[in-house]
N, C-alpha and C positions, 0 to 999 in steps of 0.2 A: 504494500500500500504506500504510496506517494505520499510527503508530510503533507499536501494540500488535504488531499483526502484522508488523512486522519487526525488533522487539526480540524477540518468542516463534522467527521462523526462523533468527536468529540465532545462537541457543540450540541448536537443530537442527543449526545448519550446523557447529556447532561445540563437541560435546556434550562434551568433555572440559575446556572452560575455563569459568571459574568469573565471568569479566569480564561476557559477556551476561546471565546469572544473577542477578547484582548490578544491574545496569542495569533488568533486569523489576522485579525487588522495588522501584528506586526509583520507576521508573514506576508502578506499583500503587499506592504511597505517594503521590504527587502525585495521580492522577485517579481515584484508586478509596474505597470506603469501608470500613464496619469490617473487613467478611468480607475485603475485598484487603490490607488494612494486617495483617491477621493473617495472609493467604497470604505476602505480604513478611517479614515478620518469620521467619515456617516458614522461606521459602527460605535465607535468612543464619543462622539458627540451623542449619539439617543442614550448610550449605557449611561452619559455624565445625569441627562435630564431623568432616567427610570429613575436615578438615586437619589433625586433632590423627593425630600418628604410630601408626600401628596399634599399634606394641610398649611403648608408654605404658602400665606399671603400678602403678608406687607408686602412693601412696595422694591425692599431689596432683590424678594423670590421674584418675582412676577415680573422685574429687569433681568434677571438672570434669568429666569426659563424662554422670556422673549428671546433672549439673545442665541442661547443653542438651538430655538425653533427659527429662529432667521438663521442659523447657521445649517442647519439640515435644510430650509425651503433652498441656499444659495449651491450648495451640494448638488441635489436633485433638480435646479432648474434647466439644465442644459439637457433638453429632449433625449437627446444620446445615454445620459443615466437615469429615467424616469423607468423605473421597473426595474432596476438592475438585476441581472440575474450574471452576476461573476462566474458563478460556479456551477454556471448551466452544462460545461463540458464533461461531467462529475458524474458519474455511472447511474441512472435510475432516477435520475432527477428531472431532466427538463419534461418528460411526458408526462410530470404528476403539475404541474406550474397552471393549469386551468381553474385545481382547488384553490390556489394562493392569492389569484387573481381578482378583483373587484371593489376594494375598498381602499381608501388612503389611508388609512390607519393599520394597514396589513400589516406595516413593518414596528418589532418590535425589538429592541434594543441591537438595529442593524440588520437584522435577516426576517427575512416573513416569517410572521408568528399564528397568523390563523387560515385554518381551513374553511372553506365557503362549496355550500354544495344541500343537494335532499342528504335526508335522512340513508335509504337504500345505495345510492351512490359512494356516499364516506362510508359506509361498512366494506364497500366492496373493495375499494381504492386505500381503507383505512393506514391498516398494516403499513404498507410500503410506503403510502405518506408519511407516519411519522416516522418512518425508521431512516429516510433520507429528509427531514425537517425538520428545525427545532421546534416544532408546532406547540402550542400551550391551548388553543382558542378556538372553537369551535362553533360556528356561524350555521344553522341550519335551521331557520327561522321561515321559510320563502311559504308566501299565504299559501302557492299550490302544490306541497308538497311537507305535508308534515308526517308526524312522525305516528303510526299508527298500528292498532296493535296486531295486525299482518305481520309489520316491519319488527314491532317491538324486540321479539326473542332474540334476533340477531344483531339488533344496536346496542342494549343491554349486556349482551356477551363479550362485547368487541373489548379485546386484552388494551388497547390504546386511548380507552374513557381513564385508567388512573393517571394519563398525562397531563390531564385537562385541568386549566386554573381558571378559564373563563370560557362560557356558553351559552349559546342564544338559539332558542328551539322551540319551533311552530311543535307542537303536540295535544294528542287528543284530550281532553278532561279527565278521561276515565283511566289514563295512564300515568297521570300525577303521581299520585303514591305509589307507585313503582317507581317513579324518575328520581323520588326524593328518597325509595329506598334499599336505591342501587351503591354498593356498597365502593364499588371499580369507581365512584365520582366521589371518593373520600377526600380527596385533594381540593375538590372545588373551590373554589373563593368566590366568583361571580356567576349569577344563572338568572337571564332573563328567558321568558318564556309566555309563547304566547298561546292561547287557548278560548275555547268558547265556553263563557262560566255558566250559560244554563243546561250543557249537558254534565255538569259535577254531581257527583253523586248528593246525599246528602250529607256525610262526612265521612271520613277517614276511618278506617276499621279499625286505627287506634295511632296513637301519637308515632310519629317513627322520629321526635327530638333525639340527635348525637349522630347521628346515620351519616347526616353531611357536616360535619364538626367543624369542617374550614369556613363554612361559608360564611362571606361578609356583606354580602352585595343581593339582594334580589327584587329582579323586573317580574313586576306582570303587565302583560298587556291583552285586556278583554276583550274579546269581538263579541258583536252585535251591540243592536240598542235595546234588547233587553234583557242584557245580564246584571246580575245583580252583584255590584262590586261589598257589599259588605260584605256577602255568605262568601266571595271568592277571598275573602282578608281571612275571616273565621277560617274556613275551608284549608289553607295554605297554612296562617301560624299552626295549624296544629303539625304539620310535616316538620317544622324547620327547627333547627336545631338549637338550643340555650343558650340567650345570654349572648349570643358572638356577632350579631346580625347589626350592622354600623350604616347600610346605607338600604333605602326603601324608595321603589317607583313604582309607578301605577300607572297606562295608557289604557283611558274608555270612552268610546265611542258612544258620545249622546250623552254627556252629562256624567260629574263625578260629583253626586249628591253629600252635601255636610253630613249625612248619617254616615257613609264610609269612613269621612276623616275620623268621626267620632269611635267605630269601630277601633278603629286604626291607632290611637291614641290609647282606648283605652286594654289591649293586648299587650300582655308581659314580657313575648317576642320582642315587640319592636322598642324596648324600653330604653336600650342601649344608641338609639340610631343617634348618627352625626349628620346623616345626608337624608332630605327628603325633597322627592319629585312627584308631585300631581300632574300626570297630562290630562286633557279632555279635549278631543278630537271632534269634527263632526256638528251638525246646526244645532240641535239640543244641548245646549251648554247650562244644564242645573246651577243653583248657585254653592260654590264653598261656602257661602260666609255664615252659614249655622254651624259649622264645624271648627270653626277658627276657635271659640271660647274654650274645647276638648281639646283643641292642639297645644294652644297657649300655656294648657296645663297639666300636660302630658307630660311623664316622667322624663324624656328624651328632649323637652325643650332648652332647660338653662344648659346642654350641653351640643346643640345643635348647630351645627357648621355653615352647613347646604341650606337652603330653601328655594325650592324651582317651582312655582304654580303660574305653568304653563296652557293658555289657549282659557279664554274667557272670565278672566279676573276683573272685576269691576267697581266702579266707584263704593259698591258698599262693603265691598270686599276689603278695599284699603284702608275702609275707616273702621271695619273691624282688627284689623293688622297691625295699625297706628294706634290703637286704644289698648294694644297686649304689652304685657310686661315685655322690657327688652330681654331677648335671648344674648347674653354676657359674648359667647362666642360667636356667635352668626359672620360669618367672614361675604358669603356669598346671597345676592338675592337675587332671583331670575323670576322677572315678570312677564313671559314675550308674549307676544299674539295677545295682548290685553286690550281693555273697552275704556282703560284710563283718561278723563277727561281734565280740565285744572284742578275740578274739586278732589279727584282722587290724589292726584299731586299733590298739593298743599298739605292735604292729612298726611300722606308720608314724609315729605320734607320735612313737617314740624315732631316727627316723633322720635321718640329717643331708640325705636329700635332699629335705626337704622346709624345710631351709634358705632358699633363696632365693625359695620360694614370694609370691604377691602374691594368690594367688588358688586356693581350694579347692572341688571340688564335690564333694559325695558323695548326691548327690540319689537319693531310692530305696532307700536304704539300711538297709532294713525291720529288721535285724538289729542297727544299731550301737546302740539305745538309749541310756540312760541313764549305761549303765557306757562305752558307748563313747567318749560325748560330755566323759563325766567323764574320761578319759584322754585326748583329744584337747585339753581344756581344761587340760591337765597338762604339753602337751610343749613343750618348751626351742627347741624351732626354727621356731617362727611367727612373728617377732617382726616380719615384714615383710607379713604377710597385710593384707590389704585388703579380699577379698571373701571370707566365706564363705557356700555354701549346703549345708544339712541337709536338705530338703526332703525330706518322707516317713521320715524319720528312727525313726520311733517315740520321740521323744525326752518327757522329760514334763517337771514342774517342776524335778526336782534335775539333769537334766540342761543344760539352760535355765540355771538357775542357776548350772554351774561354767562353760557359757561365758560369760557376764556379767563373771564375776568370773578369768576369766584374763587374766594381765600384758598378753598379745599383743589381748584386746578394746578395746582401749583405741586402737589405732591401724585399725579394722576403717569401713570407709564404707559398705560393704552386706553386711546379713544376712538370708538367707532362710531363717523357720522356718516356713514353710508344712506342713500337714497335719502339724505334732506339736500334741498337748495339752497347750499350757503351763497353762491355767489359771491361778489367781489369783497361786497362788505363783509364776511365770512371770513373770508380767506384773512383777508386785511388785519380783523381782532384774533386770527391762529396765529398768523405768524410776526406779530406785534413784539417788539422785544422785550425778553424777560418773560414771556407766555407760555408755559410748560415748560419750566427747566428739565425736565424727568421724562418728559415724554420719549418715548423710544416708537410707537408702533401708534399711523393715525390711518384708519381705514374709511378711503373715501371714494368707494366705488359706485357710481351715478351720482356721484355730488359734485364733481368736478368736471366741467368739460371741457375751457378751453387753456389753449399752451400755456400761456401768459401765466395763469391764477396755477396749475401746474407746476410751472419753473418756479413761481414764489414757492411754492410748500416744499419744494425737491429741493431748492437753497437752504432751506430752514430746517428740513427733518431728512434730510439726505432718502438711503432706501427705504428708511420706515414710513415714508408716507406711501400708500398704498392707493393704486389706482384704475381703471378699467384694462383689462391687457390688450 
């Protein structure tokens, strides 16, 4: 065996350490030329950012991760290394490269880390995908092709489920507890999963808590408009394992009724969480805000990181939001696809739970305009914000301009004013001297269109300003 080919099985053999990894890129370095000295370089730049602590928010992390992830986008932008596959020459390998393919996030700490494919296809292909892949991740979610109990006996057998740290999988309802008490997915840490919650049984034929000990992380995402997301919360904690379960999501179509959060809050399961994501997908958008009073005082709040409530959040939503005791930690808040108008605005800018924030989304937020933007540039409790994004805002130049010129712009390293019309005046209060000393990364793709207001932002913020390609 060639040191190529046994520094790459290496890798294989032992896809969770970082040592083999290091050893390929130097070898690349010694016997390869530009295209490998820049695949080396890729590999130790993702390995730097895997290490940096996922809950790194201030404004130091969030420079520093900008800067490896503009060093991996500068790596990879030359068409010629987009999908690298170095080591496609490599016995067994390039005919399996159709599973690897499909997603920008394939790659993980240097080399594709996940398989994409049905259910019946990865059993067949399983084997010899991981035995030539450092694979960890398993993608097999695709609405026309889940996972069913035909397919069952032989996905469940497959010797290459103990490889798996993260998975996402279309499956039947009535396959659930088998999936949660398959022994081969002991290793698990992340399991999104998607399912039609009104063919679940009525429960679990008894708890299978410890079955999956690793897990940290779990999705559901419910099909149809009339599933019932509480009995799928009930339904699920009883599968999931003690005490270890740190982040929680939920995607339902037609409405994610305040009686789920309430479930939701008040389960033992989920007592621990740091991350929580609400999606609601689809024209029935129920309202959260009867649920917000159970979440506020949910054991998992004064220690909660995340908060994403995504796709129909609205004005009475935020003034029950704004009226909750502040969560101490809450580093991130994600509002997108919201009904936010000024009045919702102004109750969050004046509340102290947006105190400890490091990072704001209100992406989509067709309604906050100008006046919004102007009372969010107004409020006393950003002072630790780092990232903000507006994106879709409807914001124009005087809005643009009062966030420019708020006290808390001044400590901000990424802003994203994508699809508002700043125009000149816009441009004029970004790149005003002394206006974002910190800023590193400004996304402003359909907000800018001609040379002129261009070459200003490209003087000012060099590559980080970002613009239509």
């Amino acid at each position: 065996m060639s040191d190529e080919r046994a520094l790459f099985a290496a890798i294989c053999a032992h896809p969770e350490e970082d040592t083999p990894r290091l050893a390929y890129a130097d070898w690349l370095d010694e016997h390869g030329g530009p295209d490998q000295h820049a695949q080396a370089a890729f590999v130790r730049t993702q390995i730097e950012r895997y290490r940096m602590p996922p809950d790194d928010a201030d404004a130091d992390a969030v420079e520093r991760r900008l800067a490896l992830e503009d060093r991996e986008w500068q790596l990879r932008r030359d068409p010629d290394h987009n999908g690298w596959r170095p080591w496609a020459h490599l016995p067994g390998i390039s005919e399996s490269f159709r599973f690897l393919a499909g997603r920008s996030d394939g790659f993980v700490r240097g080399f594709r880390g996940f398989a994409f494919g049905a259910p019946d296809a990865l059993v067949t292909a399983g084997a010899r995908l991981f035995d030539v892949h450092p694979v960890h991740g398993l993608f097999a979610d695709a609405e026309d092709h889940p996972l069913t109990r035909t397919g069952a006996e032989a996905f469940f057998a497959a010797g290459w489920l103990a490889r798996l740290r993260r998975m996402e999988l279309h499956v039947e309802a009535r396959l659930l507890e088998r999936l949660f008490r398959c022994k081969r997915l002991a290793r698990l840490e992340s399991l999104k999963v998607r399912f039609r919650a009104w063919d679940l049984p009525d429960a679990p034929e008894s708890e299978a808590a410890g079955t999956l000990g690793a897990l940290r992380s779990i999705s559901l995402q419910l099909e149809g408009s009339v599933s019932d997301p509480r009995r799928a919360i009930a339904y699920v904690a009883r599968l999931l394992p003690r005490d270890t379960l740190t982040e929680f999501a939920m995607n339902r179509t037609d409405g994610l009724p305040g009686g789920a959060v309430t479930e939701l809050a008040a389960h033992d399961r989920f007592k621990n969480l740091t991350r929580l994501r609400l999606v609601v997908t689809g024209a029935g958008r129920e309202r959260l805000e009867p649920g917000f009073e159970a979440l506020t005082a949910a054991p998992f709040w004064p220690r909660l990181r995340s908060l994403a409530l995504t796709h129909g959040f609205q004005d009475a939503d935020a003034f029950a939001l704004a009226r909750a005791a502040p969560a101490p930690d809450l580093r991130r808040l994600e509002l997108q696809v919201n009904g936010l108008t000024r009045d919702g605005i102004a109750a969050l800018a004046e509340s102290p739970v947006l105190r400890s924030l490091t990072e704001l989304n209100l992406t989509r937020g067709g309604q906050i305009g100008d006046e919004g933007a102007v009372l969010l540039a107004r409020s006393p409790h950003l002072t630790n914000l780092a990232r903000l994004n507006v994106n879709d805002c409807n914001i124009g130049p005087k809005g643009v301009r009062a966030i420019a010129e708020a006290p808390w712009a001044a400590g901000l390293v990424e802003l994203n004013l994508r699809r508002n019309a700043i125009k000149k005046a816009g441009v004029t209060a970004v790149v005003a001297p002394g206006r974002f000393p910190r800023l590193r990364r400004l996304e402003l793709f359909n907000a800018v269109k001609t040379s002129e207001l261009i070459r200003r932002l490209t003087d000012r913020f060099g590559d980080g300003a970002r613009f239509d390609p």
